[in-house]
N, C-alpha and C positions, 0 to 999 in steps of 0.2 A: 674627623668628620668625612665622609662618602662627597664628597662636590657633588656628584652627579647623582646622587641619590636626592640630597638637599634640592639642585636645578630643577628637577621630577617636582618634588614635593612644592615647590614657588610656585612655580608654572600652573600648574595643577590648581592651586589656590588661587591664583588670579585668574585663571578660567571661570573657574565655579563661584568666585567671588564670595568662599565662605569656607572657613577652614573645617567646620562642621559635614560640610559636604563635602571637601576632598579629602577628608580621616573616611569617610563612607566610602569615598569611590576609591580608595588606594588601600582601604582593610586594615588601616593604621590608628591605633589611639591617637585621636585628636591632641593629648598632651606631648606625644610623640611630635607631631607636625607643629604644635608651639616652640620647643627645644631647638625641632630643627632650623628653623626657620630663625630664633634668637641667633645660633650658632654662626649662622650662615652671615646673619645682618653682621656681626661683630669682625667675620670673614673678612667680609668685601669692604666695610667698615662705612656703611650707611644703610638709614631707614629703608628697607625697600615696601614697608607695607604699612597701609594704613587704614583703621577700623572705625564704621560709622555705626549706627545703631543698626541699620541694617544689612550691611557689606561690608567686605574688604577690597578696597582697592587698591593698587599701587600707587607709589609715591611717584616726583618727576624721577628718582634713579632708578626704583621699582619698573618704571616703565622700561627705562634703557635696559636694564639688567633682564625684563622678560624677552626683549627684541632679542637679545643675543642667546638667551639660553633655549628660543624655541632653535632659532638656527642651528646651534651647537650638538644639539641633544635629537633635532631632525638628521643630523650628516652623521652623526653619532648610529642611531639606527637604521640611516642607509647601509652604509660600510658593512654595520652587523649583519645585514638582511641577505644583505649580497653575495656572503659567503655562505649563511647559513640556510637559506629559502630554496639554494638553488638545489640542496642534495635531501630535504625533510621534505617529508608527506605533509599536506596541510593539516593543520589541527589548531584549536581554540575554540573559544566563545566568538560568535558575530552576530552584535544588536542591530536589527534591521527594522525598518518600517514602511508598511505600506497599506492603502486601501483596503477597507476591512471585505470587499466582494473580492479584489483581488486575489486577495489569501484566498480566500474560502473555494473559491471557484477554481483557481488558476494554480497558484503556487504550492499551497498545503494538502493538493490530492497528489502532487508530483513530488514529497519530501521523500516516500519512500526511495524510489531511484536516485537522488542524491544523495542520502546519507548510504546506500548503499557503494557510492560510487567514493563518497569521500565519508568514513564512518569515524573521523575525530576531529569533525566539527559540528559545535555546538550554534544549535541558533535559538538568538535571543527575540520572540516576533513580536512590532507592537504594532496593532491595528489602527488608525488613524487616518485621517483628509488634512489634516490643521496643519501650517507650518513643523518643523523639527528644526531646533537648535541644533547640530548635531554635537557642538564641542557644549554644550550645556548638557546636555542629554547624553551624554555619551553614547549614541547611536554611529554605528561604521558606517550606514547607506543607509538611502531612503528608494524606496519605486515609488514613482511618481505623474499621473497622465496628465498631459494637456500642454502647452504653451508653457515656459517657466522663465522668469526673468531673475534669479538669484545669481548674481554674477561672483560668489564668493566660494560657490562650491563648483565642482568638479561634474560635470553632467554626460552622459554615456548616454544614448539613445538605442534603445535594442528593442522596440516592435513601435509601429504605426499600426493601430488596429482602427477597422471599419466601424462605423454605426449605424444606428439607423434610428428613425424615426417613428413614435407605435405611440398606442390607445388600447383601452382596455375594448373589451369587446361588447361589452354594456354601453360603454361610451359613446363608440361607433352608432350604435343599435339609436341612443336618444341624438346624436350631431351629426351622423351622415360620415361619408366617408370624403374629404377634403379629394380635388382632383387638381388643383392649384395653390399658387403661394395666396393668390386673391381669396380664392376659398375660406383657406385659414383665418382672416381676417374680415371674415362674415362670419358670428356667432360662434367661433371657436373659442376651448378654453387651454392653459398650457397650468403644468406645474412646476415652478418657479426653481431654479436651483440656485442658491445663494451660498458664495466662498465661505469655507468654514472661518479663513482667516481673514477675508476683509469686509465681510456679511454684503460683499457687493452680488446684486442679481445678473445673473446673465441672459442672456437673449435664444433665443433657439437660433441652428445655425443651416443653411441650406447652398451648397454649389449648386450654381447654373454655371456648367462649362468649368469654368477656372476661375469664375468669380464667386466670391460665398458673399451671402444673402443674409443677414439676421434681422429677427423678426420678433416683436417682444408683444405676448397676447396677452390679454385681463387672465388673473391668475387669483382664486380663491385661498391658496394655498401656497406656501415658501418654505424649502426645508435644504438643510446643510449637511445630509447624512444621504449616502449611496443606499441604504437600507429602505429609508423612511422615504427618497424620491419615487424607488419602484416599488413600494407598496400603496401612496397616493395615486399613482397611474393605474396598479393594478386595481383601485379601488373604484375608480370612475372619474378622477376627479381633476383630469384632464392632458394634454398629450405632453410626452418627456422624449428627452434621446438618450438612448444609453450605446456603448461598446456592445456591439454584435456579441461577443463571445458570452455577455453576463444576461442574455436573454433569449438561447438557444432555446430551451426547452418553453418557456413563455408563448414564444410565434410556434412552435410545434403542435404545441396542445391547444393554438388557438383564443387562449388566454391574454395576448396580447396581441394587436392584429399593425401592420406593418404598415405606415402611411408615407404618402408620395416616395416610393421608390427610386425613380427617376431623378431627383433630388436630394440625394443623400446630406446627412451630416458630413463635413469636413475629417479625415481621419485623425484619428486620435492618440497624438506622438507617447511613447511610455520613454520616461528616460529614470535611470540610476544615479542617483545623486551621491557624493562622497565630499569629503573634504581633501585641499589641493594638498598631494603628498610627493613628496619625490621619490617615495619606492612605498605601494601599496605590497601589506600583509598580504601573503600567498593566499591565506584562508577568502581575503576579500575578491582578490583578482578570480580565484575561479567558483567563485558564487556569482560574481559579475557574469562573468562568460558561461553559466548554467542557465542563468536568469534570462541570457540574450537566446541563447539555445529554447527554452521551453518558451519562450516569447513567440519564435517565426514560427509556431505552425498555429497560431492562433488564426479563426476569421477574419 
């Protein structure tokens, strides 16, 4: 029996919590990952896994026995990585997610020049706002804007971008154009943006000086999708803030008109999210540091 092929294979099934899924994510006949798994329990010479109607989970030695084989099988592909990452070009797969404007706007018009720069690496892209499990999902990184309190992952900060504060221009035309925060709060309307993941509404946000100011208006409308916010604003149906860079052409053409200036939104942190590793894949380290690269010259 492979120990360390076996460790891979446990490990793996108590992550995913189903041997059905980690025969999927390891490319192995599921009957294969029962054998191993038997093999292995007879090994160490106790139950390490146990099957409910809906999951697998480990047993109390299952647990101790995963404690040790993430460590063993992490220092395991440090050592490898160390010798091997430092003299190979990067190459693999790397599942990544982020913001379906980001893509579209920022990252996926710039893939040309990376894969030109690094052309045997494969990216896996999923567009989303929702949480990401990343060891359920097997996703490398996530981008991510705003504020983040997940303390189990790894977070890199690589652009602060501006915002601003706009109305369609319909809008403007039937509510006037606000010259104050008091303004807003005579007969104004806002479009609500609600977390994908915790469907909490948030408030509009406004610095004065160094202090920011939130302000929460009667709202006809609530949606949880970057797509569907800036097409209710575009629609008339009342004022949003988005990242400067994802409404460049919008305040150009006029189609969105640019309110209280003076007052900006708070900037808006972008960070890289990864899971804690003690020697990141070459392939990830410098998507990271491309990502941070095409990030500073944003608005």
């Amino acid at each position: 029996m492979d120990r360390l092929h076996a460790m891979r294979v446990f490990t793996r099934i108590v992550e995913l919590g189903s041997f059905t899924r980690a025969a999927d994510d390891l490319s192995l006949p599921r009957a294969t990952l029962t054998h191993t798994i038997k093999r292995l329990e007879e090994h160490v010479g106790a139950h390490l896994l146990q099957r409910t109607t809906r999951r697998v989970r480990p047993t109390r030695d299952g647990e101790v026995y995963y404690n040790h084989c993430v460590r063993l099988l992490a220092d395991l592909d440090a050592v490898e990585a160390d010798f091997r990452e430092a003299a190979v070009v990067p190459k693999g797969k790397l599942r990544i997610d982020l913001a379906s404007s980001l893509a579209r706007n920022v990252l996926i018009p710039a893939l040309p020049g990376f894969f030109a720069r690094y052309p045997q690496i494969e990216l896996d892209i999923g567009t989303s706002d929702r949480f990401i499990d990343l060891v359920q999902e097997g996703v490398d990184c996530v981008l991510r804007a705003g504020e983040l309190s997940d303390s189990t992952m790894v977070g890199r900060r690589v652009a602060s971008m501006s915002q601003a504060t706009v109305a369609s221009a319909d809008y403007v035309r039937r509510h006037g154009v606000p010259q104050s925060l008091a303004d807003l709060q005579n007969g104004h309307m806002a479009v609500n943006w609600a977390s994908p993941t915790t469907r909490r509404t948030t408030a509009l946000e406004f610095m004065l000086g160094r202090r920011m100011r939130e302000l929460m208006l009667p709202a006809q409308v609530t949606v949880s999708g970057t797509e569907a916010y800036l097409s209710c604003c575009e629609a008339g149906l009342g004022i949003a803030q988005f990242p400067r860079y994802r409404i460049v052409d919008e305040l150009a053409s006029g189609r969105l008109v640019e309110l209280l200036p003076n007052l900006p939104p708070p900037a808006l942190p972008v960070t890289v999210l990864y899971q804690s590793q003690r020697q990141l894949p070459l392939r990830l380290r410098v998507f990271i540091d491309w990502v941070a690269e095409l990030l500073r010259d944003l608005p």
